[in-house]
N, C-alpha and C positions, 0 to 999 in steps of 0.2 A: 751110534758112535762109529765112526771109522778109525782104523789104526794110525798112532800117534807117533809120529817121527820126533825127537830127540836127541837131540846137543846138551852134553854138560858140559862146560869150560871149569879147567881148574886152574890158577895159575897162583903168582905168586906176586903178591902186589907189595910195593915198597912206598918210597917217601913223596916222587915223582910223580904224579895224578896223568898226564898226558904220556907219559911212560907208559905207565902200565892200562891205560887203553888202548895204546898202539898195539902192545904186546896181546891183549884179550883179539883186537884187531884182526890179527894175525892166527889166532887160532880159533873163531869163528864160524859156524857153516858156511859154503856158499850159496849165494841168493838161490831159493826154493830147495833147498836140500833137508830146511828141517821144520817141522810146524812151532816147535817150541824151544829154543832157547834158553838154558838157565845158565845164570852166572853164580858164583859165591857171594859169602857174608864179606862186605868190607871187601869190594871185589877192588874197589879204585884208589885206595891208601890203608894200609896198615901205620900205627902209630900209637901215641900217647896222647893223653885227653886232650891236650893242646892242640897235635894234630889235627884230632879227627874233628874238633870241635871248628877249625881255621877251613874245611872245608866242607863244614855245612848249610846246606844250603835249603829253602823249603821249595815244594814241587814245584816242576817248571823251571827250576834253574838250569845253571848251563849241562850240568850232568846230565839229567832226565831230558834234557833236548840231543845229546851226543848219543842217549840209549832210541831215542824215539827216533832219530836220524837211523841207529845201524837195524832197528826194527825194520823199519822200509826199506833198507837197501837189501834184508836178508830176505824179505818179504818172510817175518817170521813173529809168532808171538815171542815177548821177549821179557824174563823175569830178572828183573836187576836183583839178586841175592842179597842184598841190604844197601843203601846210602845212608847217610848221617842226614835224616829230614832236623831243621830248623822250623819249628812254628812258634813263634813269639820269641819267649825267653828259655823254652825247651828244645831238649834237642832227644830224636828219637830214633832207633835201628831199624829200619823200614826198608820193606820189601816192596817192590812197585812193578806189576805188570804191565806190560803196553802190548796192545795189539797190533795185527799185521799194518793198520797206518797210523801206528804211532801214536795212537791216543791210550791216556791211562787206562787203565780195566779194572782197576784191582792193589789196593795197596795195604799194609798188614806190617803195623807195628810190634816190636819184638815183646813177648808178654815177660817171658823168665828171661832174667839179666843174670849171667855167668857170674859166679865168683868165686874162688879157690887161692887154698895157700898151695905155693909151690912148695916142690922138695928143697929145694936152697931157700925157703922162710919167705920168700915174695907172695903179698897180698895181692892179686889182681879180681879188679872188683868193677863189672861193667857200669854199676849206677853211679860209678864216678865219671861217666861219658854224657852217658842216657837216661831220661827218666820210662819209666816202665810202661807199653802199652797196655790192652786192658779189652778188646774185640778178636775174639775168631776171624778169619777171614776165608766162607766158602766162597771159589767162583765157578768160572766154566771158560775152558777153553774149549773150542770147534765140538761141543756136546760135551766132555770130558768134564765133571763135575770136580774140582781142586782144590785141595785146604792148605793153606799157608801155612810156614813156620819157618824157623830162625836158628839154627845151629843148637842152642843150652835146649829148648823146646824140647828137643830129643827125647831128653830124659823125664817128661811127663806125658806118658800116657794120658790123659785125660782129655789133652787137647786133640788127639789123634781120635780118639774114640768118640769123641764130639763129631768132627768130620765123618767120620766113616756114618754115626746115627742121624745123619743130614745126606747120605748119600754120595759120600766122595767113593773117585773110582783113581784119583792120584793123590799122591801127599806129596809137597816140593817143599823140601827141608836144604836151602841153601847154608852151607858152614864154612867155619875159621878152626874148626876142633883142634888141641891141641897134640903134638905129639904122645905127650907122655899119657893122655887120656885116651887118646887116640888109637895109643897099641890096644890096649884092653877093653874098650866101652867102643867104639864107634860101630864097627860090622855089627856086633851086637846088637846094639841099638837100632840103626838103620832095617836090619831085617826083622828083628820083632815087631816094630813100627808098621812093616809090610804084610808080616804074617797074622799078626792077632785083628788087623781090619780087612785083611785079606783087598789088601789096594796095593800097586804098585809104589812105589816109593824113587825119587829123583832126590839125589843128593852131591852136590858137587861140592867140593873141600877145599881149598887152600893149600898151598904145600911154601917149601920153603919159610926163611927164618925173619919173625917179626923185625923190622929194620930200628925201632928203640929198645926194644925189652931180648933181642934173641931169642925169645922165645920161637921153638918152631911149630909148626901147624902140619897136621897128619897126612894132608892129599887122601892116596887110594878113595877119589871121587867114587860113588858109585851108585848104580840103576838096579834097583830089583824086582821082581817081580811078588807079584800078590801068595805064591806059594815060598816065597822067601827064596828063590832062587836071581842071584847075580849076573843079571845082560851083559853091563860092563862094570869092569873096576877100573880105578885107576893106579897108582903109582905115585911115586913122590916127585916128581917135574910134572911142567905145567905142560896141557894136553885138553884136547878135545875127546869126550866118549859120546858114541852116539847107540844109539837103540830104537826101536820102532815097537812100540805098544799095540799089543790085538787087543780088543776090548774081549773079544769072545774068553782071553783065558782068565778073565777076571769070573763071568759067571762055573768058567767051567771048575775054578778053583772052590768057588763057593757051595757048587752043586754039590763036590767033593766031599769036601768040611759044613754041613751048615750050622756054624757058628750063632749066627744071626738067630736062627728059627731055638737053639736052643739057649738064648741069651737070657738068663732072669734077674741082671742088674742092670 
């Protein structure tokens, strides 16, 4: 493996779909500056079931050709953070990679659908969007062994741990997290994710305020490393972080701790 150059976009997506790809647009690497690309969950509309449902669409539609289009012009791998796929009468939170020419690689349905009562008594309940997907998703980017996931994911271990006993050396956990979950759970999460499989971790967040529900979303995107250590954070406006991955401090972390050699579950 060679070192992995990385872009996470955070922004703040509203009701405008052409809007807020202009906006991602604009905060984008440029062409060859980064091998990998990540965007957020629900990177190209926030909304209500209606919403998100009036803009689904299954692969191959005009989305996934606007994402396979800025792949090639970045000359970048590129992980769209979720769209709302349509297949049949369903509709799913799907993540979809494309490669440097724009062909898919990789796509990963979201498994755990978010749900919580807010503190002002609001139900928000994602299987009133999506129905649940139900596959792991190891791949490989340029040698880089990568396990998918999906913002709620977070908080099961299990599926992290799967990846890591498959050999993953990153985990890309695109999100929408909420603020107020956000203060307390997200860093937490994000670095333990990183340290108990001893993989890097790629997270980019959302920031600013759902445009139906006001609900707002936490940002401080962030990159870390396999010792739990933070490359970059972000902040609450929307912004590009980038970082460049050694593979070497994956082993060198592992030599450290070895976790693995003493694991008996």
């Amino acid at each position: 493996m060679q070192p992995l150059r990385i872009a996470a976009i955070q922004n703040s997506a509203a009701l405008d779909v052409q809007a807020n790809l202009a906006a991602i647009e604009a905060l984008m690497p440029a062409p060859g500056a980064a091998d990998l690309t990540v965007l957020p969950e629900v990177f190209a509309l926030r909304g209500d079931t209606h919403d998100l449902q009036s803009v689904a669409e299954p692969l191959g539609g005009p989305l996934c050709r606007w994402l396979a289009a800025q792949a090639i012009a970045r000359r970048c791998w590129l992980l769209a953070g979720s769209i709302v796929e349509r297949d049949g009468a369903n509709c799913y939170n799907t993540s979809v990679l494309f490669d440097r020419n724009g062909r898919v690689s990789a796509t990963y349905r979201k498994i755990h659908l978010f749900e919580a009562r807010l503190e002002d008594g609001r139900h928000i309940r994602e299987n009133d969007s999506y129905q649940a997907g139900h596959q792991p998703c190891l791949t490989e980017i340029e040698g880089w062994r990568c396990g998918l996931s999906i913002c709620y994911d977070l908080r099961f271990p299990e599926l992290f741990r799967h990846y890591a006993a498959h050999g993953a050396h990153l985990l890309l956990a695109p999100a929408n997290f909420t603020q107020r979950t956000g203060r307390d759970h997200w860093d937490v999460l994000v670095r333990a994710r990183a340290i108990e499989n001893q993989c890097f971790v790629v997270a980019p967040d959302q920031c600013g305020a759902d445009p139906r529900s006001g609900v707002l979303s936490h940002g401080h995107s962030l990159i870390v490393g396999p010792w739990g250590e933070c490359l970059a954070v972000g902040d609450d406006a929307p912004r590009m972080l980038a970082a460049t991955l050694d593979p070497e401090t994956i082993a060198v972390t592992r030599a450290r701790v070895p976790v693995e050699r003493h694991r008996r579950l």
